[in-house]
N, C-alpha and C positions, 0 to 999 in steps of 0.2 A: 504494500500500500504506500504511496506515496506522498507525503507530506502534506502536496496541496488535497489529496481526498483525507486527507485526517480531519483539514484544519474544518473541510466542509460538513463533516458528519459523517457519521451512515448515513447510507436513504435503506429503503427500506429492506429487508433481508439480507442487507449485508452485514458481517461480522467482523468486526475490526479485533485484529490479532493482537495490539498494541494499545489499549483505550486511550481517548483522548482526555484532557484537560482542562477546564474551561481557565481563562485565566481574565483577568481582572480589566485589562484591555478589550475586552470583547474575544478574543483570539483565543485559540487553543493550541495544547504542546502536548506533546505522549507522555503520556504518565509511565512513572517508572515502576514496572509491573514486578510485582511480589516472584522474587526466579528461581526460591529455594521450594521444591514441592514439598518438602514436611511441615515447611514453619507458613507454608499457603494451608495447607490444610489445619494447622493450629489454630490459623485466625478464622478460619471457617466456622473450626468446632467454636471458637471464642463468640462468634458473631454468633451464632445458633444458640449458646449457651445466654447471651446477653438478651436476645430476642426473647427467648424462651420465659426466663426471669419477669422482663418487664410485660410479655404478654399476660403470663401469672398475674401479676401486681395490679398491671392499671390494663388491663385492655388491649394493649398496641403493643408492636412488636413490628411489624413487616414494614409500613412507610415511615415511619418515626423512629426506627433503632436500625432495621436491615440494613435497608437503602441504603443511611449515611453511611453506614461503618463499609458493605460493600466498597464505596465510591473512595471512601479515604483510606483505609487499610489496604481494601487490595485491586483501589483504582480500576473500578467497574465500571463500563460507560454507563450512562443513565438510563439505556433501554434494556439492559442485560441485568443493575443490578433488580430492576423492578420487577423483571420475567422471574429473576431466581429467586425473589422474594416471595411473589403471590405462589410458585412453584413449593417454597416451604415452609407455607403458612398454610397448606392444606391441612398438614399432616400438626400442628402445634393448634390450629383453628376447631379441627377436628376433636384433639384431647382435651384442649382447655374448655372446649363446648360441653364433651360430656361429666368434666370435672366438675363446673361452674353445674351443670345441670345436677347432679348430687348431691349440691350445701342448695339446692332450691332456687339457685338467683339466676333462673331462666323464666322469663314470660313466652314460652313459644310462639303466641300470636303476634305478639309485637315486635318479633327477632324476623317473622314471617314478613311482616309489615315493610322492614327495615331492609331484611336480603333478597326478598325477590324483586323488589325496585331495583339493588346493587347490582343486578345480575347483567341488565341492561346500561346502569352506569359504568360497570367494566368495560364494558361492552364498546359501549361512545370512548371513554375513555382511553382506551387503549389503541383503540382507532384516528384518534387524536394525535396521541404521542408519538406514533408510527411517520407522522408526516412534518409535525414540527423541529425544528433546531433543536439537539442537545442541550444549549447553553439555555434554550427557552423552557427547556422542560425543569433545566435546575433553575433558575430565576423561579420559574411557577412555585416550585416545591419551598423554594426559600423561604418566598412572600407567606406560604400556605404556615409553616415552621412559626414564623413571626407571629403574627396571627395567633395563633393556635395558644402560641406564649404567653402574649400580652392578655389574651382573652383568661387561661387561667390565673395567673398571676391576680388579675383585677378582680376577678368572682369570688 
């Protein structure tokens, strides 16, 4: 892959061997990809372990813990760490469901309510990301990040 197709993105189904960067300029640079395969797979288990914890705790785990750590640890692009993400939230989404569902603090109608909507928001969603700028989908998620913060912090 050549420099000037890094700097452009992927478009769509291609897979960038090298992730890119987004960098502060607008511009992006190759990230320097994690090259030891044990201590890739340690930050994995670590990422999986950290996810897992705060999925427990509060809820979240795939867009609010995966992602970032994905993207900063082992310099995932933005559409790769998101696939691996919802790819291992099935299996965490799945236990924490039926654990949460054993202490009682499941409403199923209202979870009904809530994910067969989501099903369709994936859906747009992903269909979205697919076409927009990498740097635009992390700028999205920032804003969303901030947001998110300010909103609990002040409640």
């Amino acid at each position: 892959m050549s420099m000037e197709s890094s700097k452009a993105g992927a478009q769509v189904g291609e897979v960038s061997a090298v992730p890119a960067v987004a960098l502060a300029d607008g511009g992006t640079a190759a990230a320097e990809p994690v090259k030891d395969d044990r201590r890739r797979m340690m930050l994995l288990v670590a990422v999986g372990l950290i996810s897992g914890l705060t999925s427990g705790l509060f809820g979240i785990g795939g867009g609010t813990v995966t992602v970032p750590l994905l993207l900063l640890w082992l310099h995932y692009g933005e559409r790769e760490a998101t696939g691996t993400s919802l790819a291992a939230m099935i299996v965490t989404a799945g236990l924490g469901s039926l654990l949460h569902h054993a202490y009682g603090n499941i409403d199923v109608a209202k979870a009904a309510l809530v994910g067969i909507p989501a099903i369709g928001g994936v859906m747009i969603g992903t269909w979205i990301q697919q076409r927009i700028q990498t740097r635009t989908i992390a700028l999205l998620f920032s804003v969303m990040m901030v947001i998110v913060a300010i909103e609990l912090v002040s409640s």
